[in-house]
C-alpha positions as CSV (number, residue, x, y, z in Angstrom):
1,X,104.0,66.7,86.2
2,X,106.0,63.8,85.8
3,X,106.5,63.3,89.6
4,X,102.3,63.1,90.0
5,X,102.7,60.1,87.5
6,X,106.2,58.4,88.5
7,X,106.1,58.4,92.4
8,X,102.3,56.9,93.0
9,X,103.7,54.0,90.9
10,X,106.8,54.0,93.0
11,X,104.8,53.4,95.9
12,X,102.4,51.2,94.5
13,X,105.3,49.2,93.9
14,X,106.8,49.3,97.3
15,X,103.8,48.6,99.3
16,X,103.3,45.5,97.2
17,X,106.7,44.5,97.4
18,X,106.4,45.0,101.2
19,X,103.7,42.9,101.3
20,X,104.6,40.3,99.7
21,X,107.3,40.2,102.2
22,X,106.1,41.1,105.6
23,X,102.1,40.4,104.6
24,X,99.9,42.3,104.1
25,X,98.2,43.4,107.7
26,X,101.8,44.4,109.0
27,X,102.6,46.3,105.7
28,X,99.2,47.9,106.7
29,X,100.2,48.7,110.3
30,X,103.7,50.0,109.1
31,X,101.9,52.4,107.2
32,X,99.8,53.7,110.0
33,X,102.8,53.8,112.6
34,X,104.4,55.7,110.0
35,X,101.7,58.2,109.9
36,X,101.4,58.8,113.4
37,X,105.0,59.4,113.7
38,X,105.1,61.5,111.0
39,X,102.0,63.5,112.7
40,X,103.5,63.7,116.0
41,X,107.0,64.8,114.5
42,X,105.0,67.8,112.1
43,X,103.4,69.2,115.7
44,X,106.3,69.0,117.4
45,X,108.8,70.5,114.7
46,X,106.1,73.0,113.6
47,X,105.9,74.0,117.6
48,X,109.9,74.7,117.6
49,X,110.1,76.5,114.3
50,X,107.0,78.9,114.9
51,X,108.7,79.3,118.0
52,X,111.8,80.5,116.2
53,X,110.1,82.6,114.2
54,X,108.5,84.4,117.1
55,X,111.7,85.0,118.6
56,X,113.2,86.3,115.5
57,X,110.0,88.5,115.0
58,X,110.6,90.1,118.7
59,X,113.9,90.7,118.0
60,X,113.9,92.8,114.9
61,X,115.9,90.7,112.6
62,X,115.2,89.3,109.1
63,X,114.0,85.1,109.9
64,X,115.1,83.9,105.9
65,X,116.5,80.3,108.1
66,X,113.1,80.5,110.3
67,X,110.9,80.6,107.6
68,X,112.3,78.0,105.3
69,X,112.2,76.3,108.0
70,X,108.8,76.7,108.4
71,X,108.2,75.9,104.8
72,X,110.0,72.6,104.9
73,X,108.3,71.5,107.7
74,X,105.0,72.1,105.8
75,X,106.0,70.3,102.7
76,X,107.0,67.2,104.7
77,X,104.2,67.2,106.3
78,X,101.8,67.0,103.4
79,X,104.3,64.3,101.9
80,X,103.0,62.2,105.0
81,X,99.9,63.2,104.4
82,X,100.2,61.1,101.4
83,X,99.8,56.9,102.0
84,X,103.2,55.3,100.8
85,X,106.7,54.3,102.1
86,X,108.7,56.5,99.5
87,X,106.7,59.6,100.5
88,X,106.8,59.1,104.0
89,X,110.4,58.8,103.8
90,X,110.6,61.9,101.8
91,X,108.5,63.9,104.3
92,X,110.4,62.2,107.4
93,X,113.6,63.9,105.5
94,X,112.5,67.7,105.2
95,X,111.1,67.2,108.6
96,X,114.1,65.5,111.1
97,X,115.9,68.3,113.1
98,X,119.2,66.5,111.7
99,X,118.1,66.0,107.9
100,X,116.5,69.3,107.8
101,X,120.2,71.5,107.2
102,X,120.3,69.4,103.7
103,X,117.2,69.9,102.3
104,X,117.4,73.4,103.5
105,X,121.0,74.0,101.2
106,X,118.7,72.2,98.1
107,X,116.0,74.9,99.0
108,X,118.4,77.5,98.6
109,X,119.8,76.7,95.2
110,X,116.5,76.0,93.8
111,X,114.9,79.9,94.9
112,X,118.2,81.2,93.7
113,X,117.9,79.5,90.4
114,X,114.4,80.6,90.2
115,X,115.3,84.3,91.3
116,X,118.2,84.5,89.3
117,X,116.8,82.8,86.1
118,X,114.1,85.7,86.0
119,X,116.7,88.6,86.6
120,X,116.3,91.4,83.6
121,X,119.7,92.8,82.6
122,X,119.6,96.3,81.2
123,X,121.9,98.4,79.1
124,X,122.4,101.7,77.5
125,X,124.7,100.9,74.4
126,X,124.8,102.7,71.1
127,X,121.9,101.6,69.6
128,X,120.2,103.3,72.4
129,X,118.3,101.0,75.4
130,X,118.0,97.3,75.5
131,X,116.8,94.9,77.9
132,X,117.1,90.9,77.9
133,X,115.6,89.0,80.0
134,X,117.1,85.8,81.7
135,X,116.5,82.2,81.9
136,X,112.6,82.3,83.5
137,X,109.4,83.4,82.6
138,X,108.4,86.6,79.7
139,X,110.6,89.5,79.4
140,X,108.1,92.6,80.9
141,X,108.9,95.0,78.4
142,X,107.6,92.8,76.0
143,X,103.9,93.0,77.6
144,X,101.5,95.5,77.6
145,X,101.5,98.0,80.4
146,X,98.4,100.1,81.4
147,X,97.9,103.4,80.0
148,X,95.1,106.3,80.8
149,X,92.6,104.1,78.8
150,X,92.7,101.2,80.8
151,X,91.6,103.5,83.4
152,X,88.8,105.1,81.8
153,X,90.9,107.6,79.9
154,X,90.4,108.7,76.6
155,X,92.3,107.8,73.8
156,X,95.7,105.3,74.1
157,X,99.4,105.0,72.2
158,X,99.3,101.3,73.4
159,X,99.7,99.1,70.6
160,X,96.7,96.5,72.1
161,X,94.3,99.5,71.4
162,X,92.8,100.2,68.2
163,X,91.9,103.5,67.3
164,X,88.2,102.3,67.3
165,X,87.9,103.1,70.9
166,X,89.0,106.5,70.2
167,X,85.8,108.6,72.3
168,X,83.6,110.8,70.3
169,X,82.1,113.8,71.5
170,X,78.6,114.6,72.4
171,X,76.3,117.3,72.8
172,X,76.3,116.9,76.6
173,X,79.9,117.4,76.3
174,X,80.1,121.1,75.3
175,X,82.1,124.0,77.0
176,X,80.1,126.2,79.2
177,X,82.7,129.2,79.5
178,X,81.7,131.8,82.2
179,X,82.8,133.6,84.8
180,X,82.6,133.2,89.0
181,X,81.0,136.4,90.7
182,X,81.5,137.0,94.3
């Protein structure tokens, strides 16, 4: 949230300042040569890594460098996408063959964070079974799960069911007992 607010200042800032240095119609012309290098580096990355990932597709093995790869690629490209100096920068960064092993490592540590803030760690002490949850998002055995109500069942021990929806019987409901006959 506060990068949607800080960085089109940021860039505000810089295209003025560039301005007021270069002018205003080669600040303007900057801008657009950086676009269409930025556009002709996203095809021609995107090309190699899809290409990659091909390869690594025919050849049975697990592309985890491929595909964040693929998704760097994607995010510097919509950070050109965006008009500005600081962006284009950005994007030129996740997207340069030689630039790309770096942001890469910082992609790795941020979904390992992620993934390993939300790990559940479970125990069986003696007080019986306990579960904690870790650094991101609810801890599941907290929420409600489904039971045979949810699916049209009758009656429920779930706690976000009240007894109210308990079903009551009809007279269409009675027991015909009988017996087959061949």
């Amino acid at each position: 949230m506060l990068a949607l607010l800080v960085v089109p200042v940021i860039e505000v800032f810089i295209i003025i300042k560039m301005g007021q240095t270069i002018g205003g119609w080669p600040t303007f012309g900057l801008l657009v040569l950086w676009s269409a290098l930025g556009a002709w580096i996203v095809k021609r990355e995107s090309g190699r890594a899809f290409g990659a990932l091909r390869q690594a597709f025919g050849s049975g093995r697990m592309p985890a460098r491929e595909l964040s790869d693929a998704a760097l690629i994607l995010v510097g490209g919509t950070l050109l996408l965006a008009p500005g100096f600081f962006t284009d920068f950005l994007g030129l960064f996740f997207l340069l063959p030689f630039t790309r092993p770096f942001t890469r490592k910082l992609l790795e540590k941020v979904v390992a964070a992620k993934l390993l803030g939300s790990v559940q760690v479970a125990s069986f002490g003696p007080g019986g079974f306990s579960a904690t949850r870790g650094f991101g998002g609810p801890d599941p055995l907290s929420r409600p799960y489904p039971t045979s109500d949810s699916f049209g069942g009758y009656g429920s021990t779930s706690s976000t069911h009240t007894s109210s929806r308990r079903r009551t019987r009809s007279a269409s409901d009675d027991v015909v007992e009988g017996e087959i006959i061949d």
